[in-house]
Every structure is written in structure tokens, then in C-alpha cells.
ZAVEXKE-705335 format. One record per residue: y, z, x of N, C-alpha, C, O, CB in turn. Coordinates in steps of 0.2 Angstrom, whole numbers, plus 5000, padded with zeros to 4 digits. Glycine has a CB too. Example, Ala and Ser with C-alpha at 12.3 -4.5 7.8 and 13.67 -1.06 7.14 Angstrom:
BEGIN
497250395066497850395062498450395066498350425071497850455057
498950355064499550365068500050395064500650405067499750295070
***
This chain:
BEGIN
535955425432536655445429536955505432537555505434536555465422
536555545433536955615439537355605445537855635446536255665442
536855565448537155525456537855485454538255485457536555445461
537855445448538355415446539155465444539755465446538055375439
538755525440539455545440539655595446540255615447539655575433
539155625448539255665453539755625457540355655457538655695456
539755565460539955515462540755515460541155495464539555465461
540955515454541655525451542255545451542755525452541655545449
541655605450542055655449541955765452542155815451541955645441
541455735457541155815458541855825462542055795466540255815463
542055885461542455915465542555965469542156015468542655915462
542955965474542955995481543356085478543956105478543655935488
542856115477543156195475542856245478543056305477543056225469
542456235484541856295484542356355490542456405488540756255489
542656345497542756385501543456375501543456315502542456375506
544156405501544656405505544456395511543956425512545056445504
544856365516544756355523544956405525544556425529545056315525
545656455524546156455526546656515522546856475518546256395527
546956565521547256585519548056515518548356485522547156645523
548256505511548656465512549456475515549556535514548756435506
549856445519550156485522550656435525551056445529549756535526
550656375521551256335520551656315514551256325509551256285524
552156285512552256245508552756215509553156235513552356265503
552856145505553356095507553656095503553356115498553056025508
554456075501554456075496555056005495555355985499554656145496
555055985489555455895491556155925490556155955485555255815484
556855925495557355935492557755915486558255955486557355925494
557655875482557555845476557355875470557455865464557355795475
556855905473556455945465556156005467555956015473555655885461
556156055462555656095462554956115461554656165460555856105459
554756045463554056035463553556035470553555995474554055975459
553156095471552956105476552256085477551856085473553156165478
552156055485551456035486551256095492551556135495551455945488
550456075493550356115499550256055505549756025506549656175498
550656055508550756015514550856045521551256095521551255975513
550456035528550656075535550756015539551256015543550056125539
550355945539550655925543551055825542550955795537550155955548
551355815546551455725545551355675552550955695556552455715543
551655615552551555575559551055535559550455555558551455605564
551255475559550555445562550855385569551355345569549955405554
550255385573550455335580550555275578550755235583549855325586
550455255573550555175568551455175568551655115569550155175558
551855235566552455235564552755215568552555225574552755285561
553455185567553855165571554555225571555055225574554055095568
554255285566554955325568554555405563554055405559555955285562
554855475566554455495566554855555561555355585563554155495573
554655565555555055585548554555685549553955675547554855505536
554755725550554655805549554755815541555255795538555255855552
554155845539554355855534554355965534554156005538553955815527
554855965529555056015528554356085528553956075523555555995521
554356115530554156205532554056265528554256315532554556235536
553956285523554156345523553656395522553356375517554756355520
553556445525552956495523552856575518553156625518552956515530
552456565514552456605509552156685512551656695515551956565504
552656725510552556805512551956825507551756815502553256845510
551756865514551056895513551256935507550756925504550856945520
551756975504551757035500552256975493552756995489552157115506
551956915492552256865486551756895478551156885478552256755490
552056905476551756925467551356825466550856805463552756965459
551856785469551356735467551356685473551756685477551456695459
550856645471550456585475550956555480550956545486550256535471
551456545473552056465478552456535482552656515488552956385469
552756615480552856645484553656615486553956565483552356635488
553856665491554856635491554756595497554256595501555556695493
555356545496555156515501555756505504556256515501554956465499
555856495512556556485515556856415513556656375509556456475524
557556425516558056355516557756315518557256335521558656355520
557856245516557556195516558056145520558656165519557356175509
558056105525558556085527558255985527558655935527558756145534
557855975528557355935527556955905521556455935521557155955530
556955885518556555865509555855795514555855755519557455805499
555255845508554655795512554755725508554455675509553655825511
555155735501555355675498555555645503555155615507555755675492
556255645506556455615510555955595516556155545519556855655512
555555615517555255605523554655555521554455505524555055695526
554455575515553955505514554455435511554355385513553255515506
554955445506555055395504555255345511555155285512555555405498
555655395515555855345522555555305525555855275529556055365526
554955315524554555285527554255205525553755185527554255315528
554655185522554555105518555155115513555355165510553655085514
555255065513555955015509555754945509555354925513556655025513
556054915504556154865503556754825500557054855496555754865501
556954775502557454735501557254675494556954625496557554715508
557554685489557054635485557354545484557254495481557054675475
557754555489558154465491557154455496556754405495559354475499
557254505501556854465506556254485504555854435505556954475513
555754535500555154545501554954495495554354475496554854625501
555254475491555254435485554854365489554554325485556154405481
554754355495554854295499554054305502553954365505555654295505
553654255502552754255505552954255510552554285514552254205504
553554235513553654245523553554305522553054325524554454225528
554054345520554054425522553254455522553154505526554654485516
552754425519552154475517551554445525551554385525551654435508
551354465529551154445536550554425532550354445526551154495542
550154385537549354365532548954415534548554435530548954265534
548954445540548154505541548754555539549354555537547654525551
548154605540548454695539547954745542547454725544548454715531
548154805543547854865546547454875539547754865534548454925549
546854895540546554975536545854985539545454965544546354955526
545755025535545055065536544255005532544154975527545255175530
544055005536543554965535542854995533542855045537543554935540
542354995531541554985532541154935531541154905525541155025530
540754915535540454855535539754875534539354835536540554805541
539354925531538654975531538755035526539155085529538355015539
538555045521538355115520538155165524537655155528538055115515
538455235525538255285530538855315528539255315523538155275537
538955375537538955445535540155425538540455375537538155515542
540355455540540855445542541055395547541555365549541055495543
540355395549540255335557540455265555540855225558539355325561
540155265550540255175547541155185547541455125546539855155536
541455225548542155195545542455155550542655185555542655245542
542655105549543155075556543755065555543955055550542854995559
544255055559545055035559544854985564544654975569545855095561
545254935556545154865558546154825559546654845555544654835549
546354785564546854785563547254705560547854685560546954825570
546554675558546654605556546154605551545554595553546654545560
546254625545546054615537546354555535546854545539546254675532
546254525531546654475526546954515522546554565521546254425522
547554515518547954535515547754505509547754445508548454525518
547654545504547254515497547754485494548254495492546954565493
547354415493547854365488548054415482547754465482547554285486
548554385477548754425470548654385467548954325469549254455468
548154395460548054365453548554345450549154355452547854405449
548354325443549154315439549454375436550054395434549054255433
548654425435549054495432549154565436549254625434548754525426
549154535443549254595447550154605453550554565454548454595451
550054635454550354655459550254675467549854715469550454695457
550654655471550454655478551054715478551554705476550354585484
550554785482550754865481550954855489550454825491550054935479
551454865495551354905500551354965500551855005498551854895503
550455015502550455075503550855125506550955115512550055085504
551055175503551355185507550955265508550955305513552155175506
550655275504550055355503549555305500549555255498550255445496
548955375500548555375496548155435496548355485500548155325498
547655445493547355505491546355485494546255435497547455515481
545955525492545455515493545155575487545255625485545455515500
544655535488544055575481543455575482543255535487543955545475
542955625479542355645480542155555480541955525485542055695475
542255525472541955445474541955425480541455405482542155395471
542655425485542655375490542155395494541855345497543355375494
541955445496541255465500540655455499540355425503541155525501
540455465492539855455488539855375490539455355494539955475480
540355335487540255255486539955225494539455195494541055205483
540255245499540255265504539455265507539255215509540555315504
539055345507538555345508538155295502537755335499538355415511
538255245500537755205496537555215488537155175485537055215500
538055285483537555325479537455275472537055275467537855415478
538055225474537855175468538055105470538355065466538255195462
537755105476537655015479537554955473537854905472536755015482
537054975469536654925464537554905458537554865453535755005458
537954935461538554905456539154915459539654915456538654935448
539054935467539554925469539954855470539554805470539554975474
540554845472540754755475540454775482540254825485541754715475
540554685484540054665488540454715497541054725498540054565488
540054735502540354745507540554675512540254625510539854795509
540954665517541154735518541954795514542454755513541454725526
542054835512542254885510542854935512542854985515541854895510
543554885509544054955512544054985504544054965498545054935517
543955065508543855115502544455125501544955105504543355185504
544755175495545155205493545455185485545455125484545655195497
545555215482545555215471546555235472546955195471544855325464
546555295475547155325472547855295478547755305484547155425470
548255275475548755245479549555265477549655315473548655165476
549955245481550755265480551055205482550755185487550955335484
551755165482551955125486552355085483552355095477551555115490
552655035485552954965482552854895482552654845486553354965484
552954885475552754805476553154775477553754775476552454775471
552854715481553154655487553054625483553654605481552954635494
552654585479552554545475552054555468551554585468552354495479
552354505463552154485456551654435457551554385461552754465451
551154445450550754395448551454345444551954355444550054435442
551054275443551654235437551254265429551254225424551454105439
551054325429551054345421551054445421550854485417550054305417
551354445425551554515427551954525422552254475422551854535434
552254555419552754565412553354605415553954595416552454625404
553054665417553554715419553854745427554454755429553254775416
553354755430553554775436553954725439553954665436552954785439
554254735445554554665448554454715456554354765457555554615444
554654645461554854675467555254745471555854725473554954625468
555054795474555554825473555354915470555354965473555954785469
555154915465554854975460554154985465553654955467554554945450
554455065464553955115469553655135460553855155455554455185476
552755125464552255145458551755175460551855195466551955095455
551255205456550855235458550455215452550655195447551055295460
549555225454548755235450548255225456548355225462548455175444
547655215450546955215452547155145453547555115449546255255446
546755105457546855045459546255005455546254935455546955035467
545555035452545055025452544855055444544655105444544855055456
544955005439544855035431544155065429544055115425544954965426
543855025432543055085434542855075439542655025442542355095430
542855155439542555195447541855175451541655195457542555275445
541655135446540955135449540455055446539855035447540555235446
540855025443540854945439541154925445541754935446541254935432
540754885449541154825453541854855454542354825451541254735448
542154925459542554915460543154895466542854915471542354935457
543454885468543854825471543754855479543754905482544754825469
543554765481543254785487543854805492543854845496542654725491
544354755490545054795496545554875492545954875489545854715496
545254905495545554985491546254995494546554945497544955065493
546455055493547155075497547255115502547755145503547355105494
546555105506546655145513546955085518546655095524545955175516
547255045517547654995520548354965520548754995515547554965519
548654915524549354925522549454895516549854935513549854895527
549354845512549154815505548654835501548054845502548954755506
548854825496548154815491548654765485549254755485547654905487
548054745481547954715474548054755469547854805470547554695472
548354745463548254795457548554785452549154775452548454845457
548054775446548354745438548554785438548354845438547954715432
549354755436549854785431549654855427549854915428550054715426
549254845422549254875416548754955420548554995416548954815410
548454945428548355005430548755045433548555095436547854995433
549455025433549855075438550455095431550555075426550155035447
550755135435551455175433551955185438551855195444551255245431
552655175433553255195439553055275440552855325437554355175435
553355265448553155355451553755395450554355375450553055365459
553255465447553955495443554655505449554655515455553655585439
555055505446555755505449555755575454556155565459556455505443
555455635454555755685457555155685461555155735465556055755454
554455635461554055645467553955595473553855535473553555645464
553955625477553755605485553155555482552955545477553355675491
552855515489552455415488551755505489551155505486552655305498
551955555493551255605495551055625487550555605484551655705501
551555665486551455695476551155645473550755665469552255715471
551355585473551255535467550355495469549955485466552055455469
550455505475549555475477549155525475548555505473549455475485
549255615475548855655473548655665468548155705467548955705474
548955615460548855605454548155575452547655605450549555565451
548355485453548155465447547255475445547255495439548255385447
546755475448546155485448545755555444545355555439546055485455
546255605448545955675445546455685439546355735435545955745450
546955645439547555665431547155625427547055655421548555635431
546855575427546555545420546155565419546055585413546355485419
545455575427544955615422545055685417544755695413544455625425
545355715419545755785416546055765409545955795404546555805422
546155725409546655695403546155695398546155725393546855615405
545855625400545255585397544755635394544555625388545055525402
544355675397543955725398544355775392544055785387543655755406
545055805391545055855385545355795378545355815372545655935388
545455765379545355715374544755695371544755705365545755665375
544255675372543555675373543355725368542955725363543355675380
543555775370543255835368543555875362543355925359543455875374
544255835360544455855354545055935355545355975351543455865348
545055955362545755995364546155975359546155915358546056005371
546656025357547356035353547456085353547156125355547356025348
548256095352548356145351548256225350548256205344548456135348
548256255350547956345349547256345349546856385346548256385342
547156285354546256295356546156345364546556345369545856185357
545456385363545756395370545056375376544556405375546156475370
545256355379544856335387544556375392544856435393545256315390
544056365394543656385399543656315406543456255405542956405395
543956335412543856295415543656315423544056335427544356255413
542756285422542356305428542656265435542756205434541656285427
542956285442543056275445544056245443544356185444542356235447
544356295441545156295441545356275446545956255446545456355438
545156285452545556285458545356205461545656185466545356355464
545056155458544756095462545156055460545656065456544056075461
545055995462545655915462545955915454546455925451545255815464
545255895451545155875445545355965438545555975433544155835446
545056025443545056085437545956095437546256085432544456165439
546256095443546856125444547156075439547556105436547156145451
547056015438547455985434547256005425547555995420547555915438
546756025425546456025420546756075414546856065408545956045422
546756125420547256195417547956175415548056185409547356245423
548456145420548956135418549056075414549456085410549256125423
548656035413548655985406548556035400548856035395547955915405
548056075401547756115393548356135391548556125386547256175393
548756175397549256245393550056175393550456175388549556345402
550056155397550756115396550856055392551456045389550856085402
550356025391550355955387549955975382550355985377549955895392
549255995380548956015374549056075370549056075364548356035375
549356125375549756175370549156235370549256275365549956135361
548656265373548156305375548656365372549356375371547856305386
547956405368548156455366547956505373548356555374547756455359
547356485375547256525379546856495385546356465384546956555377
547056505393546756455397546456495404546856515408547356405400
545856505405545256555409544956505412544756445410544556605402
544756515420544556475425544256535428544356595427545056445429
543756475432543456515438543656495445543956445446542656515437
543556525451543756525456543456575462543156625461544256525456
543556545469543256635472543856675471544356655468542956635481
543756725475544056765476544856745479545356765475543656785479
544856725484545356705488545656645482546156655480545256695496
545456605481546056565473546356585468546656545465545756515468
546256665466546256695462546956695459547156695453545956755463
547456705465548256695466548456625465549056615466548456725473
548156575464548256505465547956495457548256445454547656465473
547656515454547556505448548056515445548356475442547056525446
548456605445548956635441549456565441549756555436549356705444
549556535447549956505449550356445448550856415449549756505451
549856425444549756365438549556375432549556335427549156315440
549456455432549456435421548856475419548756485413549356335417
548356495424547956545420548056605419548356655422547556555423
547756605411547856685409547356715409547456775408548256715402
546756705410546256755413545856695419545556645417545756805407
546056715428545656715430544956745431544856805430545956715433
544356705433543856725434543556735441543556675444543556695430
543356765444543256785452542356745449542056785444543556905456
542056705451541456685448541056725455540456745455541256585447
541356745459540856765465540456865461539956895463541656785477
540856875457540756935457540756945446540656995443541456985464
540856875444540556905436540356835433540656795436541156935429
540056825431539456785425539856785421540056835418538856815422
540156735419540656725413540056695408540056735403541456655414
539656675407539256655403538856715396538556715391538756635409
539156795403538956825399539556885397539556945395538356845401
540056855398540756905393540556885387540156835386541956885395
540756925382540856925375541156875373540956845369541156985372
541856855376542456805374542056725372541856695377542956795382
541956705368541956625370542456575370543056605369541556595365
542356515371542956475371543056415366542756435361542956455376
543356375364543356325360543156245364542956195360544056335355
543256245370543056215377543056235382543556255385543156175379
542356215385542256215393542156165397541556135398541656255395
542656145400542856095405542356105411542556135416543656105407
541756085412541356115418541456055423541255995422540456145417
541856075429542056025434541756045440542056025446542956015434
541156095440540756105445540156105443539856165444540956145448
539856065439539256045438538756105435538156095437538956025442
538856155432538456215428538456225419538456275415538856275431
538256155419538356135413537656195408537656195402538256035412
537156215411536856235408536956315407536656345403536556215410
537356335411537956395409538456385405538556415400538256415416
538756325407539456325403539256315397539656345393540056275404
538656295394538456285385538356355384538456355378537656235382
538256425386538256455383538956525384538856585385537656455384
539656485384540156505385540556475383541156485385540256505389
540456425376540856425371540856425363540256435360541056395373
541356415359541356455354540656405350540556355353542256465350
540456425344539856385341540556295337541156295335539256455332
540256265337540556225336541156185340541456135337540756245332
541156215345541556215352541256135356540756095354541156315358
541656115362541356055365541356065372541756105374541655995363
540856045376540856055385540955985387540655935385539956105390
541456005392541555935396541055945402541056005404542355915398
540555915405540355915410540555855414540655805412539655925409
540755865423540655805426540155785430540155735434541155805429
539655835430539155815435538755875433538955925431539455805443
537855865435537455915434537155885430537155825429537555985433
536855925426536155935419536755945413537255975414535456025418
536655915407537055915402536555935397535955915397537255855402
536655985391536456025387536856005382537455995383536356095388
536556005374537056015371537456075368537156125367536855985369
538156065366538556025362538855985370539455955369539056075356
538455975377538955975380539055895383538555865381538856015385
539455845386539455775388539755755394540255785397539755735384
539455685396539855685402540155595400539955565395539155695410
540755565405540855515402541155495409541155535413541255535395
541355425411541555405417542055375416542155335412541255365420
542655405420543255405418543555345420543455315425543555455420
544255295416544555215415545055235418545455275415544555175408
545155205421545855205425546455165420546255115418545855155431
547055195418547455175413548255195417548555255419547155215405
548455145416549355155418549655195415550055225417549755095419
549455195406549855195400549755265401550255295402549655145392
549155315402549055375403549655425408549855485407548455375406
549855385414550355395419550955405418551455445420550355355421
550855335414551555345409551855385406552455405406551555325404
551155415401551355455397551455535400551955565398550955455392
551055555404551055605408551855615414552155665416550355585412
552055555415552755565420553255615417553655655420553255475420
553255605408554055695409553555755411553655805414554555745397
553155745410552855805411552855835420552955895422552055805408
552655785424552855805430553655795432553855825436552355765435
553955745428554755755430555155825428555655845430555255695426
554655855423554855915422554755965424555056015423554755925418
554055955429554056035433553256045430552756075433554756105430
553256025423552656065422551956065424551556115424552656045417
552055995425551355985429551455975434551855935436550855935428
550956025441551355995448550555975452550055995451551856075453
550755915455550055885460550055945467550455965471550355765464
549355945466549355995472548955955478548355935477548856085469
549255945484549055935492548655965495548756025495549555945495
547955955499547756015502548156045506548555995507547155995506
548356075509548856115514548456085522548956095527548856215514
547856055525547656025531548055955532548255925537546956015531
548155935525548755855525549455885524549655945525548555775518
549855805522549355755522549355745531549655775536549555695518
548655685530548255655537548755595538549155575534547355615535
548755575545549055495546548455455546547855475546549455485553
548755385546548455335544547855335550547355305549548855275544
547855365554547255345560547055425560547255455565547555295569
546855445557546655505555545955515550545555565549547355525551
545955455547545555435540544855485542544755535539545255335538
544555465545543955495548543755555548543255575547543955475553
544555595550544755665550544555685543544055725541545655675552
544955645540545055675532544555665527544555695522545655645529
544355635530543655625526543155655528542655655524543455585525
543055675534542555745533542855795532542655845528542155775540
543555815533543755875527543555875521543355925519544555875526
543555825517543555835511542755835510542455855505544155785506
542355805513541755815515541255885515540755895512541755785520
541955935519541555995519541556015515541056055515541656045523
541856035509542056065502542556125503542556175500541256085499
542956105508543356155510543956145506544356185507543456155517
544056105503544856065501545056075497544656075492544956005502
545856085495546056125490546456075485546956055488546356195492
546356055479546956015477546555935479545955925479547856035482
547055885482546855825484547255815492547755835495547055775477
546655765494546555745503547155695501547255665496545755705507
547555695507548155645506548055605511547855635516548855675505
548155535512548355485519549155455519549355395517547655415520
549455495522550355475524550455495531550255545534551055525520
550755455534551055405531550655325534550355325540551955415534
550655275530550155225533550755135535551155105531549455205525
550655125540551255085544551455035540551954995542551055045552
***
């Protein structure tokens, strides 16, 4: 059960690489990611996205930023279109496709680019997605080196859960989506139940309807891929848990895929009376930055033993035998990986569109913003790159792959 969730949900918090020292910003919204670089040798044209660098002497994280003259919206959405006279049409869909492949469990070596896949037929309740991002997660690695074989689908294996892009084609029992609508999810309703051997590190994938969401209107295909996986479990995990209103939170590892969104769901969406994270040192500024009101520097105090308790502790870095004794009596601990104690639980998170859904004002509003590692995003023939990035535990936010041909 540990290998299973560790597999999940363990998340990438332990080292900044890097002092951070770009930011992208979409000319359309105020909503900022950390992005340095774009391109990939697959593209047929070559979209800059926008630059601008945060001053050493900035009171906060995102910091000022220069004129923008360029938007990275612009720069991902441009990179695929569709026409819904012709992509409506099985001519327009080619029968192979480019992706990332493994045919063996192992270490980053098994991964191959493959440049004739079959293009996965579509069900009656799914949707055929052209990718246009994707994301990467602690599972894609885990599933990867073997850690839950005994239920994974059969190999060979293109990996990838979190997706961005448009659909070219309907199932004949698809209700809503149609040709055309740029969407975004987890392509995979559980993460670790048989799931889908053709993932999203390719130019296609498959996907029932009822797992995706239209992508929010002021976000880039980059922003919208960095969501669905670590927003649900985030989600899912303080509902679980019985969060509300003028409750207030502890959340271990604030600065990772899954905690940074954690934070901003508690205070934005749940209404946190009060919202306390930990981090090293150098995230400390990256927490304020998103909605903590007391950062915790874990390199240098023991929160286990302040006076303060909490009413939950979201432990998204496996120290569940600490976090049970840091919150209030009657209080609940989310754990995603480690030893579980009680009052604390762990739970494997379902992929759900309707969650997306519901979540979209909240990022059309600003409130919740998807954070980018600042090394992406990767290009498509990069995968390899990007996945021992996020491998080292260096990575901040979520690994991105844009643009994919």
C-alpha cells in the first residue's frame, strides 16, 4: 500500500535547483507561471514565449515584472488549431503518431520515441484529444520503474495522466464536448487500476468525456496541463478530511505539485481561517506567495513541537508520524505517502472532470494559479530530459512537456 501511494502522489519538494529568476506571463491574464524555456525540433514554427525577470530586492515571489510584448498564451495556443469543417473528418486524423514509448519497466533508458504508434481508436464515450501539453508526475516515474506492475495495463506503455489540447473527434454517445473545444484532465480515472496504456505523452490520446474539463479561458494548453492530477488530489484529500470554513491548516511540503495547490484551495476555495506550510529555506518567499500566513522553514524548526495545533495536516511529504502530532485533538491528517497513525489517512485519488469544472472560476479568477517548474516547459523530444528532472527531486510546481508536434 505505501509503494502504491507513494507512487501517486509523493511529491517533488526537497531542493530548489536554482534561485527562481524567470517568469512568464500570458498576455491575457494575470496569471503567472514559472517558465524559461520553449521549442521543440518536431515544430513546424518556432512561438518565444514571453521573459521577464524577477528583482533581487522584490518584497514577493512573482516580484515586478517588465513589458510584456509577447504572451506565452499566445505562444502555446498557436501552436495547434483546428478547423471543425475538416478535423470533424477521419481523413484529417493520420492512422500512426509520434510519442514516447516503453516496452520494459526501468530507469529513464527504457523510454523510446517512437515515430509510428497507432493512433488510439475512440469509444463511444470518449474523445480523441490532439495534445498539445502535458504534465508529468511522481506516478509517471514510479509506474515506470515497475512499482505497481501487478495492476498496471498491459505494456508496451506510452506514459502520461495530465493532458491539455483539442478534440478532433467524438465518441457516437459523447453528450457535450464536440470537435474543436480545447480541454484539459487526468486522462486516467485511477491512477494505478489498469490505467490507459496510450497516455498523453503523444500526439493523441483517448478520453472519456466525463474525465476532462473545458480549459479555463485565461489559461495557456502549458497552465492548463499543470492542473488536473495535483488539483484533484488537493481537492479530494481536504474534502476527505472534512476542511471548511474558519478551519485552519497545516500543510507539510507547501511548496510541492500537489502542497502548493493545497494551500491555495484551503485559503481560496475552503475559506482557511489560517494556512501554515513548510518548506526550505529558499521557498520561504514562494509560500507568502501563494497564501501562506505562517511559513515554516522545516530545515531549522520542528513544527511538531510549536504550541499551535491545527484542525488539519495535509502531509504531502510523507511524515505522517510527525504530522499526527500537529494537530488540534479531533483534528484530521491527510497523509499521501509514508506510515499512517491515527487520526491520520491515506486515500488514492479519482480522476473527475466535474471537479475541473468546478474549480475553472477559481483559476479564471486569479485565485488559484498552476505553478510551472521554471526548467520547462520541455519540448517534445526532451521527455527523457524532463524526467530525470523531476526524478532528482529538484522541481518546483509541475514538469511540463510543450510544445508536442
Amino acid at each position: 500500500m505505501e509503494a502504491i501511494l507513494t507512487a501517486i502522489t509523493s511529491p517533488v519538494t526537497n531542493t530548489f535547483p536554482l534561485p527562481v529568476h524567470a517568469l512568464s506571463i500570458s498576455a491575457s491574464s494575470s496569471l503567472p507561471i514559472l517558465r524559461n524555456r520553449s521549442g521543440c525540433r518536431f515544430s513546424n514554427s518556432h512561438n518565444s514565449s514571453t521573459v521577464t525577470r524577477l528583482r533581487n530586492n522584490s518584497d514577493t515571489f512573482f516580484g515586478q515584472i517588465s513589458a510584456a510584448t509577447t504572451g506565452a498564451r499566445a505562444a502555446s495556443s498557436s501552436s495547434f488549431s483546428v478547423a471543425s469543417s475538416s478535423s470533424s473528418s477521419s481523413a484529417a486524423i493520420p492512422a500512426e503518431m509520434k510519442a514516447w514509448v516503453y516496452q520494459e519497466y526501468g530507469g529513464v533508458e527504457v523510454l523510446k520515441f517512437d515515430t509510428r504508434v497507432a493512433v488510439p481508436q475512440v469509444k463511444e464515450d470518449q474523445v480523441l484529444v490532439k495534445v498539445v501539453a502535458a504534465a508529468l508526475n511522481p506516478v509517471d516515474f514510479k509506474r515506470r520503474l515497475g512499482k505497481f506492475k501487478a495492476t498496471d495495463s498491459p505494456l508496451p506503455t506510452v506514459p502520461g495522466y495530465d493532458v491539455s489540447g483539442v478534440v478532433v473527434k467524438v465518441g457516437t454517445q459523447v453528450k457535450e464536448l464536440k470537435v474543436g473545444d480545447e480541454v484539459y484532465g487526468d486522462i486516467s480515472e485511477k491512477a494505478l487500476d489498469g490505467p490507459k496504456q496510450f497516455g498523453s505523452l503523444a500526439e493523441y490520446t483517448a478520453v472519456e468525456e466525463h474525465l476532462l474539463a473545458p480549459k479555463p479561458k485565461n489559461l495557456d494548453f502549458v497552465q492548463a496541463a499543470a492542473l488536473p492530477l495535483a488539483i484533484e488530489t488537493a481537492y479530494e484529500g481536504l474534502e476527505r478530511a472534512g476542511f471548511s470554513a474558519g478551519k485552519s491548516i497545516l500543510v507539510l511540503g507547501g511548496a510541492g505539485g500537489v502542497g502548493s495547490l493545497v494551500v491555495q484551495l484551503a485559503k481560496q476555495v475552503f475559506g482557511a481561517s489560517k494556512v501554515a506550510a513548510t518548506a526550505s529555506t529558499r521557498k520561504l518567499v514562494f509560500l507568502k506567495s501563494i497564501g501562506v500566513d505562517e511559513p515554516i522553514d522545516y530545515t531549522l524548526v520542528k513544527y511538531e513541537d510549536l504550541p499551535e495545533k491545527f484542525d488539519v495536516v495535509y502531509d504531502a511529504v510523507g511524515e505522517g508520524d510527525r504530522a499526527v502530532k500537529a494537530v488540534n485533538e479531533g483534528g484530521s491528517v491527510v497523509v499521501l505517502t509514508g506510515a499512517v497513525s491515527p487520526p491520520g489517512f491515506r486515500f488514492v485519488v479519482t480522476s473527475n472532470g466535474a471537479v475541473l469544472k468546478k474549480l475553472n472560476p477559481f483559476f479564471e479568477s486569479g485565485k488559484v494559479k498552476p505553478i510551472v517548474d521554471p526548467s520547462g516547459p520541455y519540448p517534445f523530444d526532451e521527455v527523457v530530459k524532463a524526467f530525470s528532472h523531476l526524478e532528482s527531486n529538484r522541481a518546483l510546481g509541475k514538469v511540463v512537456i510543450h510544445p508536442i508536434p
